[in-house]
C-alpha positions as CSV (number, residue, x, y, z in Angstrom):
1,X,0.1,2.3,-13.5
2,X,1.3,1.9,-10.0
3,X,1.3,-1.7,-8.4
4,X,1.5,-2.3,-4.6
5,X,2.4,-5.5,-3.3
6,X,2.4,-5.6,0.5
7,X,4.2,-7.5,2.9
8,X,4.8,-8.8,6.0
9,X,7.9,-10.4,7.4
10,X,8.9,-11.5,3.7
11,X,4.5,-13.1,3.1
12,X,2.1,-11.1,1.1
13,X,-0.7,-9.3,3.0
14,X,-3.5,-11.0,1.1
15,X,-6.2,-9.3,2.7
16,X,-5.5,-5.5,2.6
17,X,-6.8,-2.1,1.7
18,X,-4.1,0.4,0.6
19,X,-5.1,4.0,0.8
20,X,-3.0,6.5,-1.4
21,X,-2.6,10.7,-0.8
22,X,-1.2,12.8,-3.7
23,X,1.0,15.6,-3.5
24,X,3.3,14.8,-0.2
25,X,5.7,12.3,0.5
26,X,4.2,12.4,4.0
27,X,0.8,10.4,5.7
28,X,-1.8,13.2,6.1
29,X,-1.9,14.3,9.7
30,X,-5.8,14.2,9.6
31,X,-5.7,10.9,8.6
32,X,-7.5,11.8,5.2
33,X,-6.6,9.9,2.1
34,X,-7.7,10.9,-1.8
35,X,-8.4,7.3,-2.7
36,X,-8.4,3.6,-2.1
37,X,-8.5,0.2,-3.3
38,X,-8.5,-3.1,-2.2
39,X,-6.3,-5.5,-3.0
40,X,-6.9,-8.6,-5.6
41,X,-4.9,-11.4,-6.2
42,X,-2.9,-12.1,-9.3
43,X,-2.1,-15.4,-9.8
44,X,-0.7,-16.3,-5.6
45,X,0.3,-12.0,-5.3
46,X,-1.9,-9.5,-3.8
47,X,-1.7,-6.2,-6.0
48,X,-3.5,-2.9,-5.0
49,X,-3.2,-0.5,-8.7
50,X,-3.7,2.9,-9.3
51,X,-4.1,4.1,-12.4
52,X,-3.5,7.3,-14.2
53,X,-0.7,8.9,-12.0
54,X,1.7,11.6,-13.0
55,X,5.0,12.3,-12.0
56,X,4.7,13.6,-8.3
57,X,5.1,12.7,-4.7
58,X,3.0,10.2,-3.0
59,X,2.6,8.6,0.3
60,X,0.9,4.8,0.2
61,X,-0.6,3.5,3.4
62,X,-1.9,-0.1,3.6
63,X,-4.2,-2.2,6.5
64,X,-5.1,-5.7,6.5
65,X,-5.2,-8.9,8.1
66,X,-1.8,-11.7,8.0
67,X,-2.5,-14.5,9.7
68,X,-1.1,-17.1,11.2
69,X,1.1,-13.8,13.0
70,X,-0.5,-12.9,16.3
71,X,-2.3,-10.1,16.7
72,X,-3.0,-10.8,12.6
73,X,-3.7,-6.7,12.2
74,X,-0.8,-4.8,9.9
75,X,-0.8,-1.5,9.0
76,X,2.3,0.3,7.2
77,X,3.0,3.1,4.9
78,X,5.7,4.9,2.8
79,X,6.8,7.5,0.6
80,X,6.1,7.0,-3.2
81,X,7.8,9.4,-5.5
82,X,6.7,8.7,-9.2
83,X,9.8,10.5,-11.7
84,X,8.5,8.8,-14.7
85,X,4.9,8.0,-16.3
86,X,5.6,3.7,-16.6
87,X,4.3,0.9,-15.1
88,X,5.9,0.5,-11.6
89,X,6.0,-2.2,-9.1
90,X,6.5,-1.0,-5.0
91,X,6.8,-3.6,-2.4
92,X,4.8,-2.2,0.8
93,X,6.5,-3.3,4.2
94,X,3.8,-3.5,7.2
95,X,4.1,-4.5,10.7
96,X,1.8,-5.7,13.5
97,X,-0.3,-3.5,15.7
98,X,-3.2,-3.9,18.2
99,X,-6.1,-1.9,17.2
């Protein structure tokens, strides 16, 4: 099970959608992920989990809202290898943007 926590200037995103392409450790140039899923909080800690993954590259991408920061948008994404079958935990850093 993979669990994605992301973040923005040290806060949790608490309102985000992380999107997830198998196979690369690179965000798909057509923009085209395989799945999704929207964050939920656990206890005060918004986690996005995927379920079921093998060992394998993978590139996480995540979008949502983090207010009181100005514009509130964040987008960010990252590399995800997976070299063992386990739970894992991965920290995903965003930054602002204007969309």
């Amino acid at each position: 099970m993979l669990s994605i926590i992301p973040e923005h200037h040290g806060g949790y995103v608490d309102t985000c959608m992380v999107y997830i392409k198998y196979g690369t450790n690179d965000a798909p140039a057509n923009g085209i992920y395989d799945d999704s899923t929207k964050c939920v909080m656990n206890d005060t800690i918004p986690v996005a989990i995927f379920s079921g993954l093998k060992v394998g590259s993978y590139y996480l991408f995540a979008v949502g809202l983090h207010p009181p920061y100005l514009p509130p948008n964040v987008k960010g994404g990252i590399p995800c290898p997976i070299q063992i079958e386990d739970s894992i935990q991965i920290y995903l850093p965003t930054f602002t943007y204007t969309p």
